[in-house]
C-alpha angles and dihedrals in degrees: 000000000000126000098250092052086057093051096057098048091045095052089048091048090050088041092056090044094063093258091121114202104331124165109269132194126202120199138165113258114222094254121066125270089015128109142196113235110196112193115190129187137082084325097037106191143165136210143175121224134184122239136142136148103335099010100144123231083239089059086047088057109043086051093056090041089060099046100043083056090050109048 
């Protein structure tokens, strides 16, 4: 998966969780397949996903869903 793939999903996901258009980075974590999300803005947040060749957008998803709830 390529960064820019990562940075739309994420913005929609935000978008569906009630973020709105907030900046958003995203970085390659040290270990493979993961990345960094940096989420700026009045919550800023970050979280690591998986996602490597053939990850799906849902997994991605899924993945940023669980750790906004979380935070």
């Amino acid at each position: 998966m390529e960064p820019h793939d990562l940075e739309r999903i994420t913005r929609l996901a935000l978008r569906e969780l009630g973020a709105g258009d907030v900046p958003v980075t995203i970085e390659a974590d040290r270990q493979p397949d993961r990345w960094r999300i940096n989420v700026a803005g009045s919550h800023p947040s970050t979280m690591v996903v998986r996602a490597g060749r053939g990850t799906t957008a849902q997994h991605v998803r899924e993945q940023i869903y669980d750790q906004w709830r979380g935070r």
